[in-house]
C-alpha positions as a printed Julia matrix, in Angstrom:
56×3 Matrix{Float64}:
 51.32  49.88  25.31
 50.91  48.29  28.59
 48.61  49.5   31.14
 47.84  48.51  34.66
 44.15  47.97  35.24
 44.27  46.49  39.29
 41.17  48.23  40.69
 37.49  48.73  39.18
 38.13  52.65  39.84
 40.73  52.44  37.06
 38.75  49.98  34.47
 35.81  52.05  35.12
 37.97  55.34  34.09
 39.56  53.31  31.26
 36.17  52.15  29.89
 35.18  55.76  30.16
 37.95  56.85  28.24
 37.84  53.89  25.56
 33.97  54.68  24.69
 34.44  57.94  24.18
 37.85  57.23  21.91
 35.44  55.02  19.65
 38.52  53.41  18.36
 38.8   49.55  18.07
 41.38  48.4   20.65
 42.19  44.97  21.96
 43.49  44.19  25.43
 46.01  41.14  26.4
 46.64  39.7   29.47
 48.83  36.67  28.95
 46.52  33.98  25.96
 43.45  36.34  26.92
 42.04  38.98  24.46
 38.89  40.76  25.17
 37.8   44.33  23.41
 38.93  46.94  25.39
 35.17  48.61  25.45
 33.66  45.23  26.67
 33.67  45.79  30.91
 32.92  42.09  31.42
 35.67  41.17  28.63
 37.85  43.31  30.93
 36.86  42.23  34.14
 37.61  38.56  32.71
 40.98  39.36  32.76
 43.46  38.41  35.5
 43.87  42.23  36.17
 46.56  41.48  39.42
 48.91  42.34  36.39
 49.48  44.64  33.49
 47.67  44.16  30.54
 48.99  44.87  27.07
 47.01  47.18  24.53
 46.72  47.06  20.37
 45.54  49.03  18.02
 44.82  46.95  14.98
């Protein structure tokens, strides 16, 4: 799934959503991975463009 995360309104809603999911999901943004439920993993991300989601 890809997902477009290019203001901190939307990673703050996305976080918010993510917590309360409690499921285990990574996010990709080119050779970055970070935990989705990690806001500084997130905001380490080049978030200009899409990121990709998995479930593992």
């Amino acid at each position: 799934m890809i997902v477009s995360l290019n203001s901190i309104e939307l990673v703050k809603k996305f976080t918010e959503i993510i917590l309360k999911n409690k499921k285990h999901i990574i996010v990709i943004n080119r050779d970055y991975r970070a935990d989705a439920d990690s806001i500084i993993g997130l905001f380490s991300l080049d978030l200009a463009n899409p990121i990709t989601l998995k479930f593992p």
